[in-house]
C-alpha positions in Angstrom: 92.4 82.6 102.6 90.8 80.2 100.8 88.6 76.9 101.6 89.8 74.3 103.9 91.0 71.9 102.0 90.4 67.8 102.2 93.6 65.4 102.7 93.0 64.2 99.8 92.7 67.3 97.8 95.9 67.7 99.1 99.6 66.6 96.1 101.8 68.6 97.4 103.0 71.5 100.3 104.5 74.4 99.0 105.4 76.7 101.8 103.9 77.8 105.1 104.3 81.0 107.4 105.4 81.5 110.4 103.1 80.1 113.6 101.2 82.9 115.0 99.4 82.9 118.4 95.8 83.8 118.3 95.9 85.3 121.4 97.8 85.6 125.1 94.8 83.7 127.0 95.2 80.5 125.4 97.7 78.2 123.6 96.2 78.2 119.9 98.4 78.5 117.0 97.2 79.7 113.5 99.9 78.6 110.6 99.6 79.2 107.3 100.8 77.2 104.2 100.3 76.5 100.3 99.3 73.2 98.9 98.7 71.7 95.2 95.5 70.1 94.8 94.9 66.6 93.2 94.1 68.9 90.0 97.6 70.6 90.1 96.0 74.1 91.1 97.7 76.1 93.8 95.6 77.2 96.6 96.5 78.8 100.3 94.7 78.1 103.2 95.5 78.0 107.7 95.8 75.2 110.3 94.8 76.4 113.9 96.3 73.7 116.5 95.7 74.3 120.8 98.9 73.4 121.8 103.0 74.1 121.0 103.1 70.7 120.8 100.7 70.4 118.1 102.1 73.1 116.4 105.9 72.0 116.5 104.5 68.3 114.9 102.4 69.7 112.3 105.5 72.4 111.6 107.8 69.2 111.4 105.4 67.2 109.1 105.2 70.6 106.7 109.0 70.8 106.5 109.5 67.5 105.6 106.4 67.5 102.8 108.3 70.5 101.6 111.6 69.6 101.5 110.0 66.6 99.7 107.9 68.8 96.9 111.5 71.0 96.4 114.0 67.8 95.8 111.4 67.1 92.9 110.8 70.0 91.3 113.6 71.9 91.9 113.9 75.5 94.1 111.1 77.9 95.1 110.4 81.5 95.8 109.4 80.5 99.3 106.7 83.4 100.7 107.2 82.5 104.3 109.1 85.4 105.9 111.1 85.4 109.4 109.1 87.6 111.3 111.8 88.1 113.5 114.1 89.7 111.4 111.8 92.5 110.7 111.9 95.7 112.6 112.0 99.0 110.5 110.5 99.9 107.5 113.8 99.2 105.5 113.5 95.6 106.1 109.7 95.3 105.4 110.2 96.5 102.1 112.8 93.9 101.1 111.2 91.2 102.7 108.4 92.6 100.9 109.8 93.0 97.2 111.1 89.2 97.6 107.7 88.2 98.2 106.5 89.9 95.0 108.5 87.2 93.3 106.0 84.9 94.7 103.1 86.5 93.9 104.6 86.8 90.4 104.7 82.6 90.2 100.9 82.3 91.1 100.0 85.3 88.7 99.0 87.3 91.5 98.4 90.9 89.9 100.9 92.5 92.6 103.6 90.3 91.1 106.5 92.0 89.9 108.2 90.4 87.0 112.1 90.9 86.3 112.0 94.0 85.1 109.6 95.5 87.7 111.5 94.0 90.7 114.8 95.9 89.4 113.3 99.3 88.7 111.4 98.8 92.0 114.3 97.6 93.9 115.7 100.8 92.4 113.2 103.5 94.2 113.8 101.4 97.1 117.1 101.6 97.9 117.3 105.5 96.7 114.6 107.2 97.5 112.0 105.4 100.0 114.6 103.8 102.1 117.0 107.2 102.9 113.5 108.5 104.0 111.4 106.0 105.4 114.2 103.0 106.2 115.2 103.6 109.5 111.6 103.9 111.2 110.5 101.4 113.3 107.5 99.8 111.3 105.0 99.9 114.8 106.2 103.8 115.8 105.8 105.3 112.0 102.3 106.9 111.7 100.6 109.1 109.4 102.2 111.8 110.3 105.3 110.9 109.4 104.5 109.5 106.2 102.9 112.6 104.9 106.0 114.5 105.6 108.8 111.6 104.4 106.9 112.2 101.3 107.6 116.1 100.8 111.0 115.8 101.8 111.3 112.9 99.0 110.2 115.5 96.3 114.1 117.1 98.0 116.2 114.4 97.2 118.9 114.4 94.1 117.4 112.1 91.1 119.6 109.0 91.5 122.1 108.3 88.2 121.5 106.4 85.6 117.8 108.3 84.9 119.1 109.9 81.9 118.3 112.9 84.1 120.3 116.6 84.4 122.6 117.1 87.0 121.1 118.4 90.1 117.3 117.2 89.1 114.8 116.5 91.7 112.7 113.3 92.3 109.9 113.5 90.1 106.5 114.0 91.2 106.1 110.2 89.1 108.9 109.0 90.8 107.3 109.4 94.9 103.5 108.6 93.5 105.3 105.1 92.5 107.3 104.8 95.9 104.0 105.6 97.6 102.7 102.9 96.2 105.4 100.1 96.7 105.4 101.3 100.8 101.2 101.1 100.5 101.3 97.6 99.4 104.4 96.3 101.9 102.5 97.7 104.4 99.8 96.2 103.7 101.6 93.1 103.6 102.9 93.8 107.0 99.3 93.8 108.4 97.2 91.5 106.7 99.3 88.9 105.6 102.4 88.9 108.3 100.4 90.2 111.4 103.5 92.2 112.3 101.1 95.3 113.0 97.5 96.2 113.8 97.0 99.6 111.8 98.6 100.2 108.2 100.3 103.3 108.9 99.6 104.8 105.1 95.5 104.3 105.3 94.6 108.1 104.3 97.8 109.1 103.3 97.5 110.3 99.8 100.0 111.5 96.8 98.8 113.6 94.0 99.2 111.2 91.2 101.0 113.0 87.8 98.4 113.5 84.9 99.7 111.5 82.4 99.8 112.7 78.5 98.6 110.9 76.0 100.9 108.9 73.6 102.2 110.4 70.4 100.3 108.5 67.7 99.9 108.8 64.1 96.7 110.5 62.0 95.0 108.4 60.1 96.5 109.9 57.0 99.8 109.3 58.0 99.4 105.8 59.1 98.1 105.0 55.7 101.4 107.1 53.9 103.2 104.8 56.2 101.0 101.7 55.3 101.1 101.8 51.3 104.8 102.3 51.3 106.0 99.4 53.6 108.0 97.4 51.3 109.5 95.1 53.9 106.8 91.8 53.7 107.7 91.0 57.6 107.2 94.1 58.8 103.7 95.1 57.1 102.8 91.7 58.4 103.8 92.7 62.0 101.8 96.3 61.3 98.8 94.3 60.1 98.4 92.1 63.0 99.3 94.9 65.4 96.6 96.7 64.0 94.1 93.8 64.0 94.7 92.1 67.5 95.1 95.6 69.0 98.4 93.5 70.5 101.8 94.5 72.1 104.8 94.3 70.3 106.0 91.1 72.6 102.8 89.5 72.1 103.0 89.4 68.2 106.5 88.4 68.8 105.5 85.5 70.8 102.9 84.3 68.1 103.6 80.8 66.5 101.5 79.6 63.9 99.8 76.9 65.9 98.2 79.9 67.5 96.3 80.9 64.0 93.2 79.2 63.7 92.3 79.0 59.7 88.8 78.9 59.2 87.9 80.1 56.2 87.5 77.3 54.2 84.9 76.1 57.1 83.1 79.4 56.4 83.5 80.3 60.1 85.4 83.4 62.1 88.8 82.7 62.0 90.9 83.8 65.1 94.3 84.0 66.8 95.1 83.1 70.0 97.3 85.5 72.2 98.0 84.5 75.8 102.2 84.5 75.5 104.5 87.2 75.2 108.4 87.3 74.1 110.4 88.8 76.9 113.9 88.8 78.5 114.4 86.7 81.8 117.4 86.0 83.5 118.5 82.4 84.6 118.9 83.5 88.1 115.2 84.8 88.1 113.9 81.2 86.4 115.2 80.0 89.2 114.2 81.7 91.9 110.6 81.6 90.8 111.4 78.0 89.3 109.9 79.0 85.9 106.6 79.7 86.7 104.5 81.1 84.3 107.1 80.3 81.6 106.0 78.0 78.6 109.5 78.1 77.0 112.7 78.6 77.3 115.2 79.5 74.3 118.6 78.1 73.4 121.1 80.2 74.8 123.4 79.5 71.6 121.0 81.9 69.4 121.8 84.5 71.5 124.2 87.2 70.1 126.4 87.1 73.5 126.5 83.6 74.1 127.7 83.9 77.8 124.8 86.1 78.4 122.9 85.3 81.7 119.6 86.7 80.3 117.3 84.5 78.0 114.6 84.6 75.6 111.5 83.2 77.2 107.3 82.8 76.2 105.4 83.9 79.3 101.9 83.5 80.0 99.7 87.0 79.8 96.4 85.1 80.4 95.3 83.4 83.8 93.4 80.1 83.2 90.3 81.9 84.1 90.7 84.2 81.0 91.8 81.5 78.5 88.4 79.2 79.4 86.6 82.5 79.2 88.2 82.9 75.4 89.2 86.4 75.9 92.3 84.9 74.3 90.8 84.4 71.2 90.8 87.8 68.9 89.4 87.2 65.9 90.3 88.4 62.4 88.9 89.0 59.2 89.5 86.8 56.0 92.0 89.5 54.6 94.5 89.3 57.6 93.6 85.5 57.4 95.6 85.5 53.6 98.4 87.9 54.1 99.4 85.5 56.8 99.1 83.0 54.0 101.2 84.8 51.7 103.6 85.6 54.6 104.3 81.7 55.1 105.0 81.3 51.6 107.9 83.5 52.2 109.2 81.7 55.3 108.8 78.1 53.4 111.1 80.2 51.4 113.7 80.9 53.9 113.6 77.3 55.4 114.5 75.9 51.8 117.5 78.1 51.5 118.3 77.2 55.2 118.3 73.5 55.4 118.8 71.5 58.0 120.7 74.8 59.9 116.5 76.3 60.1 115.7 76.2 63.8 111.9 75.4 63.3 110.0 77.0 66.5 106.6 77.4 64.9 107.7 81.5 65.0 105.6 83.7 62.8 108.3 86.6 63.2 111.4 85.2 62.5 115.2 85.4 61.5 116.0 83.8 58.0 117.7 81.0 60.2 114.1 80.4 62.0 115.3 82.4 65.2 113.4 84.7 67.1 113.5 88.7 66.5 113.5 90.9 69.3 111.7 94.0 70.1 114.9 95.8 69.5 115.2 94.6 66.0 111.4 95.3 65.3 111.5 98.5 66.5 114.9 99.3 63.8 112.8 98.0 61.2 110.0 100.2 61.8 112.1 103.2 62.3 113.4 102.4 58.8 110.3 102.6 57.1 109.1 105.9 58.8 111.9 108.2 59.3 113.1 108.2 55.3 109.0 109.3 54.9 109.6 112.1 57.4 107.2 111.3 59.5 106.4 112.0 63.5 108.8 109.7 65.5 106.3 106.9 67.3 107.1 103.4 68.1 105.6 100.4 67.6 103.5 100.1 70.6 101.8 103.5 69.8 99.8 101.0 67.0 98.5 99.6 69.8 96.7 103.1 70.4 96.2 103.8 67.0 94.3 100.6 66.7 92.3 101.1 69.7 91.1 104.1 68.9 90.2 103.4 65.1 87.9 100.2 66.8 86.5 102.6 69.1 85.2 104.8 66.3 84.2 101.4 64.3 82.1 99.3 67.2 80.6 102.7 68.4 82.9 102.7 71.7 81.5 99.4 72.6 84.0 99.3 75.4 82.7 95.9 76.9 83.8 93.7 73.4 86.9 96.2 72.7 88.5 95.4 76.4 88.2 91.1 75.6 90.6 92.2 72.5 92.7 94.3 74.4 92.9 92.6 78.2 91.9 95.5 79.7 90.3 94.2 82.7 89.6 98.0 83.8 87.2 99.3 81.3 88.2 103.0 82.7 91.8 102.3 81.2 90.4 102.3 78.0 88.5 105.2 78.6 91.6 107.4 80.4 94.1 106.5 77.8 92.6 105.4 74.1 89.8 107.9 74.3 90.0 110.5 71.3 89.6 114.0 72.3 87.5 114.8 68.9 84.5 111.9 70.2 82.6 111.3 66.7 79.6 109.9 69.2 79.2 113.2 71.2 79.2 115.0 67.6 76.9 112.6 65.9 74.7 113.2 69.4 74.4 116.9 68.9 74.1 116.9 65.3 70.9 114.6 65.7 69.2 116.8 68.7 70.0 119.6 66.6 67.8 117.8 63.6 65.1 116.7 66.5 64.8 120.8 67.2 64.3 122.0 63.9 61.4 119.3 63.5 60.0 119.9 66.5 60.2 123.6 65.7 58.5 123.1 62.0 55.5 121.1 63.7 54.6 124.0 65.8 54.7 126.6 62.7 52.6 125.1 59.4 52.8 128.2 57.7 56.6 128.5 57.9 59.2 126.7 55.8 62.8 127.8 55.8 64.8 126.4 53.3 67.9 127.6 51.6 68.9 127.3 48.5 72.5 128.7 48.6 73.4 126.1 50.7 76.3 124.0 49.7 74.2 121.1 51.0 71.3 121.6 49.3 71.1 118.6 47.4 71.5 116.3 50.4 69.0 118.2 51.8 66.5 117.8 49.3 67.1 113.8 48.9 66.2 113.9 53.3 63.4 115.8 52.2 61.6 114.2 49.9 61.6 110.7 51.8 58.0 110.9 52.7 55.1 112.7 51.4 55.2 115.2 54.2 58.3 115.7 52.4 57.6 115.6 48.9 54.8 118.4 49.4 57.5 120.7 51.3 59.8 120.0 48.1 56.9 120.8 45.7 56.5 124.4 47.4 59.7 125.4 47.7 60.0 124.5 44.1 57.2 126.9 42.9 58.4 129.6 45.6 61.7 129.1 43.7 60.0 129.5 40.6 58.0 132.8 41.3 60.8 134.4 42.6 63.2 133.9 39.6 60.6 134.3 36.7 61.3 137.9 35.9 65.2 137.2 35.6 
């Protein structure tokens, strides 16, 4: 994958794979390795050498470049796997799920942060591998997949799910596993060479409709709105509302990431590329902090021996932030609440004194620390349950917001998914899309108006019009906007007129 690179574009090694022989008439080697160019960018490419004795130097030259890059910048998730070791389908998938850590450093979209890697690590080891584990990976065949996936529907939910005693995998649950044993497989034939056929091409698993989030009415948002008392919180509302943002990205937002144009009479913006979320030190490590742009004291942490920290990690690739889908821009009244809201902070780091911890942070403690999704989401139950309204969280503003732009831009899809980082647009439609569509309506109310005209050209001599109708007066004002109309006004005046003279 990737162009063969120059020497010289070549800083650093990374990792390389296992040597694989081309074929069993000659003595060519194909290896494959990662490299950081001149620039800094990773890229991964192959060396094919035509003898073992090439291919044990250039292996011996790679291992010490390596070894070199590690000492410097500290450990790696290393994506070269030991071929050897892996036999059944067990052991694919755990070499596999350590090699989604990789993927996860280079932003690769089959990554799996923290938090993925645990829950998947999860369906692993209790449902896919007591069905699937102890096949050999080049026996297993369709066949058997489409069954190992009927008897998975079988098994016990594992504990922990919050589930009743005796439940059943859910039909979620195996649509998920289907797709962790899809993409390891694929792993095992494209990138590992371990087979020739992926075993799960055609093997299919209804996928569960999801329902649609619970989300407020327009009405009750605004009840909700109007009685926020809590400054921090209506700000957080606000620019939920008007970045269309998740809760860990309006965390994550520091003021250098507002861009104050007003007084330059141009659009102001914010930028959003950075979330707040919950790493542990063992998984910085492993993946060596990659895609991490900071890491928080662990002394503002309510458990101080906690191994899990508070991190900003990157949403956007560098593609997308030259691109400017990062920037989301806002209109002037956000632009001077924000204003308002740092007054209020300037506040707090007055009373504070030198014990503020200044990080820039928008949402903040009183102290300077950062807030957590936990505490966010309190706050917001605070405001809503005492007004007795439906239980949502603060993500469903995401979806409220969505929807309300959808109505506003005319379901301009294309602008709405830059705002949103969709980078499916049919996510947008599947999920955000209201089922009462004010476009479809508007669409048949204006055929409807092109049939009745069409239908009035073709009769002169008849003109229907009632007068009982509670929209009369709308009517008339359409009416009389040309003199086509004006002369239809004039005649059903005097009709009027004839027919009420002897009341």
């Amino acid at each position: 994958m990737g162009r063969k690179p120059k020497k010289k574009d070549i800083a650093e090694y990374l990792w390389h794979s296992e040597p694989i022989k081309i074929n069993a008439t000659n003595d060519n080697w194909r290896i494959r390795y990662g490299y950081l160019d001149s620039e800094g960018k990773e890229h991964q490419t192959t060396e094919t050498v035509n003898n073992e004795r090439a291919k044990n130097q250039f292996l011996s030259y790679l291992l010490l470049r390596e070894k070199e890059h590690k000492a410097a910048k500290g450990t790696t998730v290393a994506s070269k796997v030991d071929k050897t070791e892996i036999e059944t389908v067990e052991q694919l998938l755990y070499a596999y799920a350590e090699h989604t850590k990789y993927l996860h450093t280079i932003g690769d979209r089959y990554g799996w942060d923290e938090g993925t890697y645990r829950a998947n690590i999860g369906k692993i080891r209790n449902y896919i591998v007591p069905v699937f584990g102890s096949f050999p990976i080049w026996k297993i065949t369709r066949v058997d997949m489409r069954q190992g996936f009927k008897d998975m529907l079988q098994l016990p939910q594992a504990n922990g799910n919050h589930k009743a005693n005796g439940a059943r995998v859910s039909q979620r649950t195996v649509y998920d596993c289907k797709k962790i044993i899809s993409r390891a497989f694929k792993y095992a034939t494209d990138d590992l060479e371990l087979i020739t056929e992926n075993p799960m091409l055609g093997v299919t698993v209804k996928q569960p409709k999801s329902g649609r989030r619970e989300v407020w009415t327009e009405e009750q948002f605004n009840f909700a709105y109007d009685n926020c008392s809590n400054p921090q919180l209506k700000l957080l509302i606000s620019l939920m509302i008007a970045l269309s943002s998740r809760i860990g990205e309006c965390l994550a937002l520091t003021w250098s990431d507002v861009y104050d144009n007003e007084d330059k009479h141009e659009p102001s913006y914010i930028r959003v590329y950075k979330q707040l979320v919950y790493r542990s030190e063992k998984f910085i490590e492993e993946t060596n902090g990659r895609g991490i742009l900071k890491v928080f004291d662990q002394v503002r942490s309510t458990r101080p021996d906690a191994k899990r920290r508070a991190v900003f990690h990157v949403t956007k690739t560098e593609k997308e932030i030259e691109a400017k889908t990062d920037r989301i821009y806002v209109a002037p009244e956000v632009i001077f609440m924000l204003r308002d809201y740092r007054l209020v902070q300037n506040q707090h780091k007055q009373l504070a004194g030198d014990s503020y911890i200044d990080d820039d942070l928008i949402f903040a403690h009183e102290d300077g620390t950062h807030i957590s999704s936990q505490y966010a989401d309190d706050m917001f139950s605070a405001l809503y349950k005492p007004l007795g309204l439906p239980r949502v969280d603060l993500y469903s503003l995401r979806h409220f917001s969505i929807t309300k732009k959808l109505a506003i831009n005319g379901h301009d899809y294309v602008s709405l998914a830059k705002d949103t980082a969709h980078r499916q647009l049919g996510t947008i439609q599947d999920y955000y899309e209201t089922p009462e569509d004010s476009v479809r309506i508007d669409t048949a109310k204006a055929i409807g108006k092109f049939l009745v005209r069409s239908d009035e050209s073709d009769s002169e001599s008849k003109v229907t019009i009632s007068l009982e109708d509670e929209d009369f007066a709308k009517k008339l004002e359409e009416v009389a906007s040309d003199s086509a109309g004006k002369q239809m006004l004039e005649f059903a005046i005097a009709m009027y007129e004839k027919n009420n003279s002897g009341k």
